[in-house]
C-alpha positions as CSV (number, residue, x, y, z in Angstrom):
1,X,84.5,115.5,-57.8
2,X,85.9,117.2,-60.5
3,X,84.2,119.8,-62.8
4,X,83.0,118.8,-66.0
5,X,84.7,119.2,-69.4
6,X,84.4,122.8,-70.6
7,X,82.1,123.5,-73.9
8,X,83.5,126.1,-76.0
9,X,80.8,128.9,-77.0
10,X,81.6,131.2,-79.9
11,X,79.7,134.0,-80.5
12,X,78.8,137.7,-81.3
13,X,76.9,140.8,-80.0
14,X,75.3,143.8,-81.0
15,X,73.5,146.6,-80.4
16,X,69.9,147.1,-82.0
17,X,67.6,150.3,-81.8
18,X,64.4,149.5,-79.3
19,X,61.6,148.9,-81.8
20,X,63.5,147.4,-84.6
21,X,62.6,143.8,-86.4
22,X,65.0,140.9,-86.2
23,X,67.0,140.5,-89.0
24,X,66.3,137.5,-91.3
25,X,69.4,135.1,-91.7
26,X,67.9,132.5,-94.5
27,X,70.8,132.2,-96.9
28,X,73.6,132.9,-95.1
29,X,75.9,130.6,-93.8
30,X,74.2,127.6,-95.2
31,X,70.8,128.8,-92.9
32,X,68.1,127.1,-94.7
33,X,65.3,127.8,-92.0
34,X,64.4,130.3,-89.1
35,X,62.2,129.5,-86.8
36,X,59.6,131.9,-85.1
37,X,61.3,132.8,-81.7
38,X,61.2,130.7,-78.4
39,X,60.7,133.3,-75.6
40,X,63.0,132.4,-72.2
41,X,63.0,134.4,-69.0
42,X,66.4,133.7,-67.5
43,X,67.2,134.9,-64.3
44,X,71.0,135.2,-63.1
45,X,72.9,135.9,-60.3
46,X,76.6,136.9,-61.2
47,X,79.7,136.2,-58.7
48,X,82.5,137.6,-58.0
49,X,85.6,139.5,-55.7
50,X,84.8,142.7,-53.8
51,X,87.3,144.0,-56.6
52,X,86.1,142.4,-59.5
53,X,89.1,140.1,-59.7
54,X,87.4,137.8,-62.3
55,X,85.6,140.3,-64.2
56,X,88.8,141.8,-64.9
57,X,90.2,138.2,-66.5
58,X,87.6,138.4,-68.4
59,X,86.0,135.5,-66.5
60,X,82.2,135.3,-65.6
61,X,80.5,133.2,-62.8
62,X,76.9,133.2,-62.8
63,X,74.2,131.1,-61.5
64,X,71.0,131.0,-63.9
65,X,67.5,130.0,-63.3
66,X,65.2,129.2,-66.3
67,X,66.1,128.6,-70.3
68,X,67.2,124.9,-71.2
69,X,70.6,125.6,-69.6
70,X,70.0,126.3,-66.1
71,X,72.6,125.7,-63.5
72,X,75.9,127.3,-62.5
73,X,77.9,128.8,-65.4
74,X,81.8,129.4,-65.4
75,X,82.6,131.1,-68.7
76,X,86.5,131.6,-69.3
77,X,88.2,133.6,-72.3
78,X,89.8,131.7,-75.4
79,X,89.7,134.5,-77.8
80,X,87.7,137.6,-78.6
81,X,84.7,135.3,-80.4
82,X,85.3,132.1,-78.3
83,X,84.9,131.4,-74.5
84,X,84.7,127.6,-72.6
85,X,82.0,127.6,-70.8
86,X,81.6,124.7,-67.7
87,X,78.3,123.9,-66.7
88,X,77.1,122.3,-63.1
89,X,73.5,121.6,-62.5
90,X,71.9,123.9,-59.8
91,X,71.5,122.4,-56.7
92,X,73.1,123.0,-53.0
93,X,72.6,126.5,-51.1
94,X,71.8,128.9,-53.9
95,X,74.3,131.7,-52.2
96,X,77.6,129.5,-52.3
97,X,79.2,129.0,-55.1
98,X,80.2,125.2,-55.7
99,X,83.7,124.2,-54.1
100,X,84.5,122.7,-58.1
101,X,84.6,126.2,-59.7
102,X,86.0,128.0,-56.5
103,X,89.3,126.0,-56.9
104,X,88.9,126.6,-60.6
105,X,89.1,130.1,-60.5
106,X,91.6,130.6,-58.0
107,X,94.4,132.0,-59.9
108,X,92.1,135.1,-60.2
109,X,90.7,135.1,-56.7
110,X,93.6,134.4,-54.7
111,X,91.5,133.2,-51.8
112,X,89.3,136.0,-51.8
113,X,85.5,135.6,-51.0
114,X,83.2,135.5,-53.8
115,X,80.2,137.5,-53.2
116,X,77.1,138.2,-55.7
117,X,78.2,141.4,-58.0
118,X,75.4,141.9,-60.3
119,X,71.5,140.9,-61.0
120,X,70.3,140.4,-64.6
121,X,67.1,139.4,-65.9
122,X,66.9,138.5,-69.6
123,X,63.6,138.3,-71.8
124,X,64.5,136.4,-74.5
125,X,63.5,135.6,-77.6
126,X,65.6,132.6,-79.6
127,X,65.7,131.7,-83.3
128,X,67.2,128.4,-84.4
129,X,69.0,129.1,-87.3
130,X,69.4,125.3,-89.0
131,X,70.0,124.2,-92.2
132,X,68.5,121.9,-95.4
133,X,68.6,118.7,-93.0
134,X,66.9,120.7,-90.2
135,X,70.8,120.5,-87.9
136,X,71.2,123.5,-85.9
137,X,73.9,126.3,-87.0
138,X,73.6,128.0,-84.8
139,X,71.1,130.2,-82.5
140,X,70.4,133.9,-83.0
141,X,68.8,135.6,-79.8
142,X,66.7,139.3,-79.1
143,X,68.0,140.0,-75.2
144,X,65.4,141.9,-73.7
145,X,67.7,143.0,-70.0
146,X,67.6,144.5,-66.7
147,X,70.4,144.6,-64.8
148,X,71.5,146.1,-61.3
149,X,75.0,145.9,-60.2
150,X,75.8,146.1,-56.2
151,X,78.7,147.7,-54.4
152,X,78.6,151.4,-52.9
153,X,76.2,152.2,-54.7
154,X,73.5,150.6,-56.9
155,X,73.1,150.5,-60.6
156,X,70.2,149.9,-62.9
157,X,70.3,149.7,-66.5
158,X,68.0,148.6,-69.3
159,X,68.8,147.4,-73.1
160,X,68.4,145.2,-75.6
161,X,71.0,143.0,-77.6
162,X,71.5,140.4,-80.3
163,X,73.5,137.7,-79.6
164,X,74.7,135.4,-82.9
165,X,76.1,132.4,-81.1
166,X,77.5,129.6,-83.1
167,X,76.4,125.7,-82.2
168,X,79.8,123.9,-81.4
169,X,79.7,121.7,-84.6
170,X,80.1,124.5,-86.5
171,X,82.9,125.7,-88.7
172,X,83.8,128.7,-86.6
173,X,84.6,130.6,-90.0
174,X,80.8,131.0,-90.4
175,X,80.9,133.6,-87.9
176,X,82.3,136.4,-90.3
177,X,79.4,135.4,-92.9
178,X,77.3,136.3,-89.8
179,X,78.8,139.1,-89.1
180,X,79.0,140.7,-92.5
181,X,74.9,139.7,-92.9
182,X,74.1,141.3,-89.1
183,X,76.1,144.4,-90.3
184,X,74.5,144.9,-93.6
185,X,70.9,144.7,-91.6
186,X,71.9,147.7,-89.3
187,X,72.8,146.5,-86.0
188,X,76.1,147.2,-84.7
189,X,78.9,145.3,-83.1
190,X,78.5,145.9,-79.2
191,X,81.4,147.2,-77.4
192,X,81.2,145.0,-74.8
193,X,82.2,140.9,-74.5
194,X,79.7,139.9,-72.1
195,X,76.6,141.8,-70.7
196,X,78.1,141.8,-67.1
197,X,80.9,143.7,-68.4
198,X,78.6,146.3,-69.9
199,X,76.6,146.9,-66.7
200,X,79.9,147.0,-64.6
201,X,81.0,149.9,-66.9
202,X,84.0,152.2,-65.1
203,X,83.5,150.0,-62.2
204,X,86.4,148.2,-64.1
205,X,89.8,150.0,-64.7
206,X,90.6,150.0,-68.4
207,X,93.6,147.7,-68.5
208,X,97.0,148.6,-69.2
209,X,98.2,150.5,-72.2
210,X,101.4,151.1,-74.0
211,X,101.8,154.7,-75.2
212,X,103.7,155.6,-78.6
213,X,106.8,156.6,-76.7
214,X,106.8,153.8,-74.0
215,X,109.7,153.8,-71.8
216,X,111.8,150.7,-71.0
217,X,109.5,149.7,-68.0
218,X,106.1,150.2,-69.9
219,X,107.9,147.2,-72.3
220,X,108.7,145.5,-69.6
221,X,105.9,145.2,-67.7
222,X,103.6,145.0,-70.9
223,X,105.5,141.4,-71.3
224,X,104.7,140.7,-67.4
225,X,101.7,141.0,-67.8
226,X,101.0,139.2,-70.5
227,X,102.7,135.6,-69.3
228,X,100.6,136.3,-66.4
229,X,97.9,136.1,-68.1
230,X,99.0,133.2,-69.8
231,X,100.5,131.3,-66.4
232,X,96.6,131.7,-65.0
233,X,95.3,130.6,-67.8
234,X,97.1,127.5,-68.4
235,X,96.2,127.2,-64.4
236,X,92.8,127.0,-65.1
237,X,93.9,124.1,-67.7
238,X,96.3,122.1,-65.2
239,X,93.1,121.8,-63.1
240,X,90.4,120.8,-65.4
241,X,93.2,118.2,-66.8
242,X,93.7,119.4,-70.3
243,X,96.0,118.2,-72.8
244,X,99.4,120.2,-73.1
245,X,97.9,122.4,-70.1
246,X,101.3,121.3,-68.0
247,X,103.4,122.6,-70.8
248,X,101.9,125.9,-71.3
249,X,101.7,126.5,-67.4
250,X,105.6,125.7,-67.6
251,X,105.8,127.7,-70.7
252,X,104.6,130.9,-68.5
253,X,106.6,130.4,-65.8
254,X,109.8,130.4,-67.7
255,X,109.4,133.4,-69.3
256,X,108.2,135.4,-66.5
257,X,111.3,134.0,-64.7
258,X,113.4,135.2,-68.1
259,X,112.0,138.7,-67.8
260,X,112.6,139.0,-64.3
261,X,116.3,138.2,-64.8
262,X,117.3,139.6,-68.3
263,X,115.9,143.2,-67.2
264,X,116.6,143.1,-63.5
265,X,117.8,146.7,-64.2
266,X,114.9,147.6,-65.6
267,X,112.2,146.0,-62.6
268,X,114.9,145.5,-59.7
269,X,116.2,142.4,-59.6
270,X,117.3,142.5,-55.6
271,X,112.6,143.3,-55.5
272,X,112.3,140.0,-57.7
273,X,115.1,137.8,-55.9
274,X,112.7,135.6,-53.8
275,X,110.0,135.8,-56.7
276,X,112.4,134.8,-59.2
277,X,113.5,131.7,-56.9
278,X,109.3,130.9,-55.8
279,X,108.8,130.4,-59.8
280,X,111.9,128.2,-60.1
281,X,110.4,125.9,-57.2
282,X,107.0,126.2,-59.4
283,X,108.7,124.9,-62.3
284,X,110.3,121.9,-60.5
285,X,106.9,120.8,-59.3
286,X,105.1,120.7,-62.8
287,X,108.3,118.8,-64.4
288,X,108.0,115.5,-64.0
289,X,104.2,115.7,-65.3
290,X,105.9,117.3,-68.2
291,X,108.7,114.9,-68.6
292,X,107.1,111.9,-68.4
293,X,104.1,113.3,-71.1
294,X,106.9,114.2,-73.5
295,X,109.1,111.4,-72.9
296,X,106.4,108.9,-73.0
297,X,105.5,110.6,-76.7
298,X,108.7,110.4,-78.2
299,X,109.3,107.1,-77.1
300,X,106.2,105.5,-78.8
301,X,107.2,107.8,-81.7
302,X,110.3,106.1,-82.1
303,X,109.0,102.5,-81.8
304,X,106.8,103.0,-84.3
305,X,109.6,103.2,-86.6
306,X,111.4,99.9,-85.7
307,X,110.4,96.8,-87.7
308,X,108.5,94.6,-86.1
309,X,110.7,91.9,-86.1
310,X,112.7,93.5,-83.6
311,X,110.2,94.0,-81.0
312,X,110.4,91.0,-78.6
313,X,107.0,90.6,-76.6
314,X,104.4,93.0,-75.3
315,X,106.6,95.9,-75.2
316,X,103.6,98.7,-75.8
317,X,101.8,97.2,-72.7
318,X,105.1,97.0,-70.0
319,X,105.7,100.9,-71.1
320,X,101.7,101.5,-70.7
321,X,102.0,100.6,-67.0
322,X,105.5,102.3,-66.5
323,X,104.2,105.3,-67.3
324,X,100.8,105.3,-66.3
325,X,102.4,105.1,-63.2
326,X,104.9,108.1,-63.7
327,X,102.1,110.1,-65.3
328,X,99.9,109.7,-61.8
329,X,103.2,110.6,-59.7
330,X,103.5,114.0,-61.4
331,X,99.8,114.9,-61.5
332,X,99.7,113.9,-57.8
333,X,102.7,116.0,-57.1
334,X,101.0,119.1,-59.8
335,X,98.1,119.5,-58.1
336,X,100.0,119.2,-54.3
337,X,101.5,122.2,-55.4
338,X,98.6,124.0,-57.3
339,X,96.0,123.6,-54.1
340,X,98.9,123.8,-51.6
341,X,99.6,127.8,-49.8
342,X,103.4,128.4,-50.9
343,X,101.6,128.6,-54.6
344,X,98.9,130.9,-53.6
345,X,101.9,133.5,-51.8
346,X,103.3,133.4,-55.2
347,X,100.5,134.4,-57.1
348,X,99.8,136.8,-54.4
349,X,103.5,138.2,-55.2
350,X,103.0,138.4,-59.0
351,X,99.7,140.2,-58.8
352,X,101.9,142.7,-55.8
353,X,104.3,142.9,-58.8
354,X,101.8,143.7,-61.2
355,X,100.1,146.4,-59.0
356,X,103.1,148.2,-57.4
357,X,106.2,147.1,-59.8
358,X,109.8,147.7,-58.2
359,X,111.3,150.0,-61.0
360,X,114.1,151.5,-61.0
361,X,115.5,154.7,-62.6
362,X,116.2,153.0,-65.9
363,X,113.0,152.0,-66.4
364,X,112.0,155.9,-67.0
365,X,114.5,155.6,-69.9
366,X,112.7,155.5,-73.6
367,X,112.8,152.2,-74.5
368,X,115.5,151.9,-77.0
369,X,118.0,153.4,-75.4
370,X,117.2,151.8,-71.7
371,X,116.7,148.1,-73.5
372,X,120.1,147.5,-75.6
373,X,121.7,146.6,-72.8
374,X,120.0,144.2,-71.2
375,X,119.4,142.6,-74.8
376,X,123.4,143.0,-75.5
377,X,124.2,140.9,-71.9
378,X,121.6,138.1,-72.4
379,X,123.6,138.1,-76.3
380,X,126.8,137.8,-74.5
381,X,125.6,135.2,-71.9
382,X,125.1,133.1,-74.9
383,X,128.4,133.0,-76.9
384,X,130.1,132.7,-73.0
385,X,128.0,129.5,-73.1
386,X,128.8,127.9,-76.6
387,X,132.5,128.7,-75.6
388,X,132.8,126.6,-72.7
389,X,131.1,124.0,-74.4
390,X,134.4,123.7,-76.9
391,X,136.9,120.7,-76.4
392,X,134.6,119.1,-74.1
393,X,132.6,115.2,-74.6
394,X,130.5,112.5,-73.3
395,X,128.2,113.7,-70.5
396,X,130.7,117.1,-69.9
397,X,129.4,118.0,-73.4
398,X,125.3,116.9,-73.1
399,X,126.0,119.1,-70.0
400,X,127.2,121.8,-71.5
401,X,125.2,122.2,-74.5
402,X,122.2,122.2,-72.6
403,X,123.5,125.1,-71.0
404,X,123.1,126.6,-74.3
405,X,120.2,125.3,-75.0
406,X,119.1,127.3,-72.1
407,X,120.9,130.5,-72.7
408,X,119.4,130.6,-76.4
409,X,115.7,130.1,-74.3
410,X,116.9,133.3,-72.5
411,X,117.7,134.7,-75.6
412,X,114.6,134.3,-77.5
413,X,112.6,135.1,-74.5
414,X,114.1,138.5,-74.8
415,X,113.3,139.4,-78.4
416,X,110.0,138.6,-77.9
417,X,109.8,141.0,-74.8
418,X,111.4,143.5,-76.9
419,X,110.0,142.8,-80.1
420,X,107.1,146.1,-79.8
421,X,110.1,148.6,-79.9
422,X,113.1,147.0,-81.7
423,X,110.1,144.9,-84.5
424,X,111.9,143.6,-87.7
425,X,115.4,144.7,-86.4
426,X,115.7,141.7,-84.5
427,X,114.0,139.3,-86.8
428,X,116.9,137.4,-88.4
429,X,118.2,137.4,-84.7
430,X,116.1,135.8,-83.4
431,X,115.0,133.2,-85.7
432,X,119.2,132.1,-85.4
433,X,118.9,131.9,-81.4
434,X,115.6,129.6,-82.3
435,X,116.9,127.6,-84.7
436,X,120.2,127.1,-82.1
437,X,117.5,126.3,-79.4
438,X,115.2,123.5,-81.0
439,X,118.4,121.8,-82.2
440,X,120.2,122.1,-78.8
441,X,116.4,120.7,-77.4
442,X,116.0,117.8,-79.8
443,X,119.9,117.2,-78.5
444,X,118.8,117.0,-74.5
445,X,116.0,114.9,-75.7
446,X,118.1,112.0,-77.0
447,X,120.4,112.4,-74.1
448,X,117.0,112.3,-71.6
449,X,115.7,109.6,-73.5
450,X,119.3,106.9,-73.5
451,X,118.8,107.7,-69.6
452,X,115.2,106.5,-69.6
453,X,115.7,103.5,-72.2
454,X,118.6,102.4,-69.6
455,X,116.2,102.2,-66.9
456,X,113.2,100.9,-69.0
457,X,116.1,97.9,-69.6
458,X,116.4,97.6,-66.0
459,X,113.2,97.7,-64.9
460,X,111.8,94.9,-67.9
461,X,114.6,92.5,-67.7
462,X,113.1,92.4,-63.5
463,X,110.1,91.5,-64.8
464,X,110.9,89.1,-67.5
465,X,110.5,91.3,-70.3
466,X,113.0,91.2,-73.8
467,X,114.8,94.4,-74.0
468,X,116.3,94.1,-76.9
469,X,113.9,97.1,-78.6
470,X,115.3,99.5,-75.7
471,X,119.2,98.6,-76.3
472,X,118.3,99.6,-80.4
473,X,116.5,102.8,-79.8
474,X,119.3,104.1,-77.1
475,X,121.8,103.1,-80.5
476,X,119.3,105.4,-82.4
477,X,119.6,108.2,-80.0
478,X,123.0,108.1,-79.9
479,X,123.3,108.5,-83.6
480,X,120.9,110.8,-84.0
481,X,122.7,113.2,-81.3
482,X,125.4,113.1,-83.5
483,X,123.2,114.4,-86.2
484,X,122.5,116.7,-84.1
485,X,125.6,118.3,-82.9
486,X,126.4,118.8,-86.8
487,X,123.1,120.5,-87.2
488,X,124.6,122.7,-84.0
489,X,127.6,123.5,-85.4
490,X,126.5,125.1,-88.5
491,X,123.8,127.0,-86.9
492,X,126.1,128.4,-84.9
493,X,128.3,129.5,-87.5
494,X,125.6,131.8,-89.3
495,X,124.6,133.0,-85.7
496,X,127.7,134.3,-85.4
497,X,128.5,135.3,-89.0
498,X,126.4,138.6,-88.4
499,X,123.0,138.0,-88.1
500,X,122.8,140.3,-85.2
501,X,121.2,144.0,-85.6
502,X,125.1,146.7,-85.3
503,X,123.9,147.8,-82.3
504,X,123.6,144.7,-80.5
505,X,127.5,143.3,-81.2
């Protein structure tokens, strides 16, 4: 059974002297009434690693007892005022977490046991905050907690917080009006996101920080870590089945695969080899989910542009059940390689990267000096690439110019990485290489999608269908790649014309 759809929670804290009133909200943000306060005794048991693996994602698993929302609570990071929260009843033994979030959260866990961390007991006192029509705005609660946190050695804490948490109907901007009105009343925003993170304290190592002098591999590793991030969060996604989930998951693992390769003299590229090739199977295995969502897209896209009159029978329903069936292929084949081991040695290996990165003695260079290189070959790589692509046509030139395409990718994936030390520098650069890329990727999708309307042909004159549609969007693709390669060619020139930074030429 699969876990529910997350709910997303926004919301506040802060810190309020023992003793002090409850500031009054009437007024602000469209609050028309307060009501006296609803006292809850809520009782949770918070999960995690030995090492606090999803404390440090920012991730919380607790199971609560008492308050309306009682049950098992998964609460993973969207931004610093927003979290998606999935909720599961309580039920079952009481000391196992449920199988559904286990396989959740196991980007973070990587197989590790998930033991209780940390005890808190919350008296508290809630105020509906709701407006001239009596609907809810959103809910201001006095946290009255005890907490005690396990491990070597016990700790015990006591406080009291406010917590300002929006209802999801509302206009998340309402938050600042909050904020400014909490401010203005005395209390104080609370250093901490969540209060399990407050009683862990410097159980926690502070995460990663680049100095003002950072050296190539601080740069480096700074970007690592960050599509990291962004590859376990988009895991989290692929699993709970959420729209453009796939892409971003893909989106991660291209540009940790860039990294790797652009500045293999920066982290050892001979360290990264098999690392490098694990994320390129990785990739293969999440495509066709891709493929088939973006081909599937562009495709309806286009036949909503063709007159009517030259659409022969129920075309909309034959490509409903060719791709429905694609679509269940690739998902199928996603999560084969999401739940299977070869994917958990991989994470395993990033996370090994992550904690004891292979650098080499460039990567105690300062940063500017130690990443123009790099930068200059991935540069070079590119112009190599639009070179071989001249003189050639038909399918030798699709071929070739989505090796380009690719290289450009590269490219841009670079300037990003580099972006904290080399900033504006690279701007004009880098907006060339993008333009180059989305030109070069509109190109590859007109010559993915003739390939596709070719077999759609096949497949609906098998079963009866009138292709005609298919034979006058392939002539549109082919036209518009055309388009295309013109579009190409002129980017190009004022790539080359100088928009690159002296020092990179």
């Amino acid at each position: 059974m699969a876990a529910p759809a997350p709910v997303p929670e926004r919301e506040r804290k802060y810190e309020i002297v023992a003793g002090s009133g409850v500031p009054r909200l009437v007024g602000v943000g469209g609050v028309a009434t307060q009501d006296d306060p609803v006292e809850h005794v809520l009782d949770a048991s918070y999960y995690d690693t030995a090492g606090y693996r999803l404390a440090r994602g920012g991730i919380t698993l607790r199971r609560r007892v008492g308050g309306p929302d009682a049950g098992w609570h998964l609460k993973l990071p969207v931004s610093a005022d927003e979290r998606a929260e999935i909720r599961i009843p309580l039920g079952g033994d009481p000391l196992k977490v449920p199988g559904r979030l286990r396989r959740l959260v196991r980007a973070y866990t990587l197989g590790e046991k998930l033991v209780p961390a940390a005890h808190l007991r919350t008296d508290r006192f809630a105020h509906r905050l709701a407006d001239a029509g009596g609907h809810t705005i959103a809910t201001l609660t006095d946290d009255h907690v005890t907490g005690e946190a396990g491990g070597a050695t016990a700790r015990l804490d006591e406080w009291r917080e406010l917590e300002l948490e929006l209802d999801p109907g509302t206009d998340p901007s309402r938050l600042g009006e909050f904020d400014r009105a909490l401010r203005k009343a005395g209390v104080t925003a609370a250093p901490w996101p969540s209060k399990l993170r407050r009683l862990l304290g410097d159980r926690l190592p502070a995460p990663p920080r680049t100095g003002k002098k950072p050296s190539a591999g601080d740069i480096v590793l700074a970007s690592l870590r960050e599509h990291h991030g962004r590859l376990r969060r988009a895991d989290v996604g692929v699993r709970l089945d959420v729209d453009d989930s796939v892409h971003q998951m893909r989106v991660a693992i291209r540009k940790l695969r860039s990294t790797l390769r652009t500045f293999g003299s920066v982290v050892d590229k001979k360290a990264t080899a098999s690392l490098v090739a694990e994320l390129k199977w990785l990739g293969g295995q999440l495509a066709p989910a891709r493929d088939t969502e973006v081909t599937e897209e562009r495709l309806r896209e286009q036949l909503d542009g063709v007159p009517s009159e030259l659409v022969f029978g129920p075309v909309r329903q034959f490509l409903t059940r060719q791709f429905a069936r694609e679509a269940e292929e690739g998902r199928t084949r996603t999560m084969a390689a999401l739940t299977g081991k070869r994917y958990l040695e991989l994470l395993r290996a990033l996370d090994a990267l992550l904690a004891e990165p292979p650098l080499t003695a460039k990567a105690r260079k300062p940063a500017k000096a130690g990443l123009r290189r790099p930068l200059r070959k991935v540069a070079e790589k590119l112009n190599r690439a639009e070179a071989a692509a001249d003189g050639l046509s038909g399918d030798e030139l699709g071929t070739a110019l989505h090796a380009v395409r690719k290289k450009a990718k590269q490219a841009r994936y670079a300037a990003d990485a580099v972006k904290p030390v080399y900033g504006k520098k690279l701007g004009k650069w880098r907006k060339n290489v993008k333009a180059v890329q989305e030109t070069l990727g509109a190109h590859q999708d007109t010559v993915v999608g003739r390939d596709v309307l070719r077999h759609l042909a096949v497949a609906g004159h098998g079963e009866g269908q009138n292709t005609f549609v298919f034979g006058v969007l392939h002539a549109q693709d082919s036209g518009r790649a055309a388009e295309l390669r013109e579009t190409f060619a002129g980017q190009w020139r004022r790539l080359r014309k100088g928009g690159r930074p002296g020092w990179l030429r």
